[in-house]
C-alpha positions in Angstrom: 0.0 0.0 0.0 1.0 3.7 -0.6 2.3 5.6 2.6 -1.0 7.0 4.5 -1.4 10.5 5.7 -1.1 9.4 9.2 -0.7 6.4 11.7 -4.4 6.6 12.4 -6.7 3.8 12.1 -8.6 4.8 9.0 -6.0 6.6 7.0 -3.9 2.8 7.5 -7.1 1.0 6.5 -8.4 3.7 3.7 -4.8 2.9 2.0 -5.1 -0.9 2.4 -8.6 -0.6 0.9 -7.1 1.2 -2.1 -4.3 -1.1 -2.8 -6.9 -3.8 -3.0 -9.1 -2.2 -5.3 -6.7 -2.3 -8.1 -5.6 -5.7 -7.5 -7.1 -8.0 -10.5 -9.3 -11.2 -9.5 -7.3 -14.8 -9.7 -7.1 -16.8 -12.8 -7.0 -20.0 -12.7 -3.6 -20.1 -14.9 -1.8 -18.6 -12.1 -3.3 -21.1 -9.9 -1.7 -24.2 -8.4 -3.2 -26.4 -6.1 -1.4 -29.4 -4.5 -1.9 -31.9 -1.9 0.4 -34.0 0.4 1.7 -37.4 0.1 3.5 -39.9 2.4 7.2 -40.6 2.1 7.1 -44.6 2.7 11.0 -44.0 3.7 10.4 -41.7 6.5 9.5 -42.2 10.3 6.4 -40.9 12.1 4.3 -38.2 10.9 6.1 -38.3 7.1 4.8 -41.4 6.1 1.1 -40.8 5.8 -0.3 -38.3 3.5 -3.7 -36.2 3.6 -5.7 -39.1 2.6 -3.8 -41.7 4.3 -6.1 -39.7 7.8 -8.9 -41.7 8.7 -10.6 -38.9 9.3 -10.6 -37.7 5.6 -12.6 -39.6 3.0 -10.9 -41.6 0.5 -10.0 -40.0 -3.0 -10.5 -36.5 -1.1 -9.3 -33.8 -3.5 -8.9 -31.2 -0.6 -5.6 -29.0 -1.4 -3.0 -28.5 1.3 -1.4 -26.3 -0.5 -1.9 -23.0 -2.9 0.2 -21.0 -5.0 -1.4 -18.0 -6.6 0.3 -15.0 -8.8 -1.4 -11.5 -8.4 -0.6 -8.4 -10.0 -2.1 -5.0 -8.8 -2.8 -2.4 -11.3 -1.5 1.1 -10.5 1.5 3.3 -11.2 3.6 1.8 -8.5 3.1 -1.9 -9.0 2.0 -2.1 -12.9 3.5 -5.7 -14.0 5.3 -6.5 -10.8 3.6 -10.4 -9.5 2.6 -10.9 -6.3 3.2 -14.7 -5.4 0.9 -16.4 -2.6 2.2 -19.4 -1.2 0.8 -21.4 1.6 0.8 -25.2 2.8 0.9 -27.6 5.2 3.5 -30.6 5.5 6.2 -28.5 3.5 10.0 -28.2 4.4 10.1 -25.4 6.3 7.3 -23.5 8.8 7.7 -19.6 8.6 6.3 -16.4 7.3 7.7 -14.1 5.3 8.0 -11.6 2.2 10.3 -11.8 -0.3 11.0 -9.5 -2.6 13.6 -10.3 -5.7 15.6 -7.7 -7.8 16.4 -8.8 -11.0 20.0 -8.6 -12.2 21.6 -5.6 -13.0 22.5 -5.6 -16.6 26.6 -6.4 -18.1 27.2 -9.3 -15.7 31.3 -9.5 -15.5 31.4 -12.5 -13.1 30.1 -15.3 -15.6 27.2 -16.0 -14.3 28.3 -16.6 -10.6 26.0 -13.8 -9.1 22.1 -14.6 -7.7 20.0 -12.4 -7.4 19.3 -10.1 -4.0 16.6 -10.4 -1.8 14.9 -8.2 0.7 13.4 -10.6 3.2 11.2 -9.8 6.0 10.6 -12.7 8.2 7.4 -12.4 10.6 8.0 -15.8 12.3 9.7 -17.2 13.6 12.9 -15.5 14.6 11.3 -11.7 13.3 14.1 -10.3 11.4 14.5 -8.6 8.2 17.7 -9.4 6.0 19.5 -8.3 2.9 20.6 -11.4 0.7 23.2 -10.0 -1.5 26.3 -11.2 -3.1 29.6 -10.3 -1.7 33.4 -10.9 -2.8 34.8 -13.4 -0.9 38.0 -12.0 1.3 41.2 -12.6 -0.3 43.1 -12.1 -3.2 40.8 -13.1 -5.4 37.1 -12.2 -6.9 34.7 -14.4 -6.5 30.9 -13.6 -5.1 29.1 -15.4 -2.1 26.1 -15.3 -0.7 25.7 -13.4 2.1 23.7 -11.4 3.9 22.9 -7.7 5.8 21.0 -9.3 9.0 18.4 -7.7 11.3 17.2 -9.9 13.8 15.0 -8.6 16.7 16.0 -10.7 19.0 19.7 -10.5 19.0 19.6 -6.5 17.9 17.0 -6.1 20.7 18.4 -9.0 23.4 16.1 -9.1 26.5 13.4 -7.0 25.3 9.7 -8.5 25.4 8.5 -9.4 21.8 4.8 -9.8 22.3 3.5 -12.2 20.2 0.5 -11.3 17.2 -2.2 -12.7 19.1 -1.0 -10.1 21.9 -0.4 -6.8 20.3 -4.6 -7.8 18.9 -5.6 -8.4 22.7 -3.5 -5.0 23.5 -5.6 -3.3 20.8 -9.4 -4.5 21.7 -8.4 -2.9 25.4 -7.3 0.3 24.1 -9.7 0.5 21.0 -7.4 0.7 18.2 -8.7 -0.6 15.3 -5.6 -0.3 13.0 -4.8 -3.9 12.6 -8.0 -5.3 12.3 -10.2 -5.7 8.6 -12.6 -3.3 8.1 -15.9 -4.4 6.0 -15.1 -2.5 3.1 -11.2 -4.6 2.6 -13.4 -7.5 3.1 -15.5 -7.1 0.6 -12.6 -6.5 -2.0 -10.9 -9.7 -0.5 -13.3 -11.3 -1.6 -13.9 -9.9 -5.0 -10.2 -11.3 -5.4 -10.8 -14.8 -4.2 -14.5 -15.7 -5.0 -14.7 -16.5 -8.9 -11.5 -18.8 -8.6 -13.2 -20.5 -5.3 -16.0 -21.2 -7.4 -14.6 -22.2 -10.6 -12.1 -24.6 -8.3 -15.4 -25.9 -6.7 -17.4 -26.4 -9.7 -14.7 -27.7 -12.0 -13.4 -30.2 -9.2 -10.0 -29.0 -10.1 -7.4 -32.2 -9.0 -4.0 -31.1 -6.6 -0.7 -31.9 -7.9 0.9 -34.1 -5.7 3.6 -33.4 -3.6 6.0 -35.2 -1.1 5.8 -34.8 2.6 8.4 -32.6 3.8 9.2 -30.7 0.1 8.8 -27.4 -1.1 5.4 -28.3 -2.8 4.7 -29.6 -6.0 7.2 -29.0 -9.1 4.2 -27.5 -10.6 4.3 -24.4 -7.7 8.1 -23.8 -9.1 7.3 -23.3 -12.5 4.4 -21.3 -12.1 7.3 -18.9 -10.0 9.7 -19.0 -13.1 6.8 -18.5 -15.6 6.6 -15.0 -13.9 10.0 -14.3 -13.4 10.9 -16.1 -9.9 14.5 -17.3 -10.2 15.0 -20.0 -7.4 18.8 -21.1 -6.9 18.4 -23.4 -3.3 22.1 -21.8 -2.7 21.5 -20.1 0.4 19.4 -20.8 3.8 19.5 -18.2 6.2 20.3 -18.8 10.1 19.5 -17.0 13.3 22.2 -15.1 14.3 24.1 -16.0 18.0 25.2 -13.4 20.2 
C-alpha cells in the first residue's frame, strides 16, 4: 500500500482498501493447487499423506497447498507479480516476504552472481535481511552469498516481543482498530478470491501431488519462473548467535 497521511486507524485502513481495489481477480492459470503425500522411507508423521487420515474420506481432492500470482494495477506496482504461497507438511514452517531484484544488466562475473533479496521474516525468529552477493576475502574475486541481518531478538536482546495474538488483545483494550479488517477490505478480498473458489469448486479441479516434507509440488516452481521467480536453493538463512 502507498504511505497514509497518518498512523491513524482509517488513513492505514483507507490505504489498504485502495491497494486492494486495483488488485485483479485470480485466474485460474496462475493457480496451483497441491496436496500431500506420504514418504514410505520416512518415520512418524512423514509417512502418511492427507488421505492416508482416517478422518478424511478416500479420494479427497482437498488442497493442502496453494500458489497463486497477483498483480495489482496502478502506477507503482504495474506488471510486478505478487506470489501467494501457503501449505501444510512442507519443508520449512515460517512467514515471510520476499522481494527479488532482478539482475543488473553487463554481468562481468560469468554468471556466478544470484539475485538479491529483501526478506522480511514475521515468524519465527522476526528479522529482516538483505541477501546480497559479496566478494569473498582474499586475493581473489569471487561472489558469495551473504547477507545484511536484522534480527529482533539479537539486535533487541532481553526486550519482550509480544507475540500477534498479543499486540490484537493490546488493541481491543485500548480500541485501536488499526490492525483489524474493516468491512469494506473484506469485501474486496473477496472480490479477489471468490470466482476462482467457485470455478475450483465447480470444476473439481485435481491437486498436484507433492512429497511430505518438500517445497510443494514441481508445478508451484514453474508457475514462479513463468513469472519471473528465479530460485537457486544456494543459500538458507540462520539465526544469528550473540
Amino acid at each position: 500500500m502507498e504511505k497514509p497521511p497518518s498512523t491513524s486507524a482509517d488513513d492505514v485502513r483507507n490505504e489498504k482498501v485502495k491497494v486492494l481495489k486495483s488488485v485483479m481477480p485470480l485466474e485460474l492459470d496462475n493457480v496451483i493447487l497441491g496436496q500431500y503425500q506420504g514418504d514410505k522411507s520416512k518415520e512418524g508423521d512423514a509417512r502418511d499423506g492427507y488421505t492416508d487420515d482416517p478422518t478424511v474420506p478416500n479420494g479427497s481432492i482437498t488442497p493442502t497447498f496453494a500458489a497463486a500470482v497477483l498483480y495489482v494495477r496502478n502506477e507503482r506496482w504495474d506488471g510486478v507479480p505478487f506470489i501467494l504461497k501457503c501449505g501444510k507438511a512442507l519443508n520449512e514452517r515460517k512467514a515471510e516476504v520476499r522481494i527479488q531484484f532482478k539482475e543488473v544488466p553487463g554481468d562481468i562475473f560469468n554468471g556466478q552472481c544470484y539475485r538479491n533479496e529483501l526478506v522480511i521474516r514475521v515468524q519465527p525468529d522476526e528479522a529482516v535481511y538483505l541477501k546480497m552477493m559479496n566478494k569473498l576475502p582474499g586475493m581473489g574475486y569471487t561472489p558469495i552469498e551473504s547477507e545484511l541481518d536484522l534480527t529482533m531478538s539479537s539486535r533487541f536482546h532481553g526486550m519482550k516481543m509480544p507475540d500477534a495474538y498479543e499486540r490484537l488483545i493490546l488493541d481491543v483494550f485500548c480500541g485501536n482498530q488499526q490492525s483489524f479488517v474493516r468491512s469494506d477490505e473484506l469485501r474486496e478480498a473477496w472480490r479477489i478470491f471468490t470466482p476462482i473458489l467457485h470455478k475450483i469448486e465447480a470444476e473439481k479441479i485435481k491437486p498436484h501431488p507433492y512429497v511430505y516434507g518438500s517445497r510443494g509440488p514441481k508445478e508451484a516452481d514453474e508457475l514462479e519462473a513463468k513469472h519471473g521467480l528465479k530460485y537457486t536453493g544456494t543459500y538458507k538463512w540462520t539465526k544469528p548467535k550473540l
